[in-house]
VODRENLUM-164512 format. One line per field, with one value per residue (C-alpha): x negated, y, z. Coordinates in nm, 2 decimals. Example, Ala and Ser with C-alpha at 12.3 -4.5 7.8 and 13.67 -1.06 7.14 Angstrom:
2
xx <- [-1.23, -1.37]
yy <- [-0.45, -0.11]
zz <- [0.78, 0.71]
//
This chain:
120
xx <- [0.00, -0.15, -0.22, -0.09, -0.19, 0.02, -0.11, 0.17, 0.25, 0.60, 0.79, 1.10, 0.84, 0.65, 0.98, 1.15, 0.79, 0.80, 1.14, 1.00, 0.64, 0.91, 1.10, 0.85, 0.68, 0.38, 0.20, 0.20, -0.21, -0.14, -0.05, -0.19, 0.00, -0.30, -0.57, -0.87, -0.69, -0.63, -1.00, -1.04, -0.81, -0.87, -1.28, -1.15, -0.87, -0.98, -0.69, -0.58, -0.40, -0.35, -0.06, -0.15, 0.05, -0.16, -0.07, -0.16, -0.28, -0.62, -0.74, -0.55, -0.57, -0.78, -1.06, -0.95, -0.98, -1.29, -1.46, -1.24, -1.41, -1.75, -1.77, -1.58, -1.58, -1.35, -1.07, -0.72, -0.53, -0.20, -0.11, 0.24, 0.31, 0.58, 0.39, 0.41, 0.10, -0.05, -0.46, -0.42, -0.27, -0.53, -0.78, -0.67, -0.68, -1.05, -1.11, -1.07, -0.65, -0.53, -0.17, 0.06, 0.42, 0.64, 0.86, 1.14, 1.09, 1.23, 1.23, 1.18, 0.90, 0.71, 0.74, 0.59, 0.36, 0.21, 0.15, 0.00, -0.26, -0.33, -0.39, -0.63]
yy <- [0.00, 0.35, 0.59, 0.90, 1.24, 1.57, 1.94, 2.21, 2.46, 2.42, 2.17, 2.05, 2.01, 1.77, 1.62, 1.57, 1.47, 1.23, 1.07, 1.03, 0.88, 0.61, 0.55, 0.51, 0.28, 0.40, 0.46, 0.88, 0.83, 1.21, 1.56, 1.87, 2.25, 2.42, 2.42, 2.42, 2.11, 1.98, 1.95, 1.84, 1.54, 1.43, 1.38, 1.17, 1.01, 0.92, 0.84, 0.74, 1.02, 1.41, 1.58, 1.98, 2.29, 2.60, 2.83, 2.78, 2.94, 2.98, 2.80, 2.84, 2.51, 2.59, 2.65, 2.31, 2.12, 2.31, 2.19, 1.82, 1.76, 1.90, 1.61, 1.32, 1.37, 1.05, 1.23, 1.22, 1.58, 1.65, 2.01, 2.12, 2.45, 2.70, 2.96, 2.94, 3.10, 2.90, 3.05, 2.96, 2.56, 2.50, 2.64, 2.37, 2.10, 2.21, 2.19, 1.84, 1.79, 1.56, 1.69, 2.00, 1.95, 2.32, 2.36, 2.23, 1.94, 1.59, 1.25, 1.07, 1.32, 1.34, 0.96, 0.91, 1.17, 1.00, 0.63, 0.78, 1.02, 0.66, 0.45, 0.71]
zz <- [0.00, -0.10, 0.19, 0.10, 0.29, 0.30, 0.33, 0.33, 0.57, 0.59, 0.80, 0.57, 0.24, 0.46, 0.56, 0.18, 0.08, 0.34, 0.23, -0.12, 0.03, 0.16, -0.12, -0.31, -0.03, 0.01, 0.35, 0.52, 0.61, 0.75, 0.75, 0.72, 0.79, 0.67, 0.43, 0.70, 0.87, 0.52, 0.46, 0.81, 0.78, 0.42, 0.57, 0.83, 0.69, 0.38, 0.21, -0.14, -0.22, -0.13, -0.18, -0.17, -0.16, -0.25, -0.02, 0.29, 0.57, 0.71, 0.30, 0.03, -0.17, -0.47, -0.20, -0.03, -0.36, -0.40, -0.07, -0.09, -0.43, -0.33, -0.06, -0.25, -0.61, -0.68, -0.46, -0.62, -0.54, -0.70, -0.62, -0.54, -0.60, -0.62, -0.81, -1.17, -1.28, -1.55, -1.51, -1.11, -1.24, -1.51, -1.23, -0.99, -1.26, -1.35, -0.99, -0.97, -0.89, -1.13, -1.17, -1.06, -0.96, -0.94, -0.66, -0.62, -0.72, -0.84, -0.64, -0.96, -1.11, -0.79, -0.74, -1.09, -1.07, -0.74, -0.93, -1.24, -1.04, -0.78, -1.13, -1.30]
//
């Protein structure tokens, strides 16, 4: 079962994200409600998967993929976002995330987005 991490500040994202993570059946390896905690847990965890909202307090989460990719390059991000700013997403994907979901999202989209970013 994939371990799947979660860094976003607010409480009911983490929550609907959650209800996905368990329809989908993965595993929550931990969460994260900021980006200095996000780097923090994703050293210690280590898990399969993050799942990073971009702004955050204390880091916003290009600098977290920034410092998460500097320390473990194979690292799979997928960035969840509700800005729409296409220089700040193709930033993040040549940072190192492999996909960007837009806010709000879909069950189906985010569940499929989660097993194509754990197979590549």
């Amino acid at each position: 079962m994939a371990r799947i991490m979660i860094a976003d500040d607010s409480d009911s994202v983490r929550l609907v994200l959650q209800d996905i993570l368990s329809i989908g059946e993965f595993e929550l390896a931990g969460e994260a409600r900021d980006g200095k905690e996000a780097v923090e847990k994703f050293s210690a965890i280590k898990p399969d998967l993050l799942l990073l909202d971009l702004a955050m307090p204390k880091k916003d989460g290009l600098t977290v993929i920034k410092e998460i990719m500097a320390s473990h390059p194979d690292a799979k991000i997928v960035v969840i976002t509700a800005t729409d700013d296409p220089k700040l997403i193709n930033k993040c994907l040549q940072e190192g995330a492999r996909y960007c979901i837009s806010k709000p999202f879909d069950f189906d989209k985010v569940l499929a987005i989660i097993k194509s970013a754990l197979k590549d």
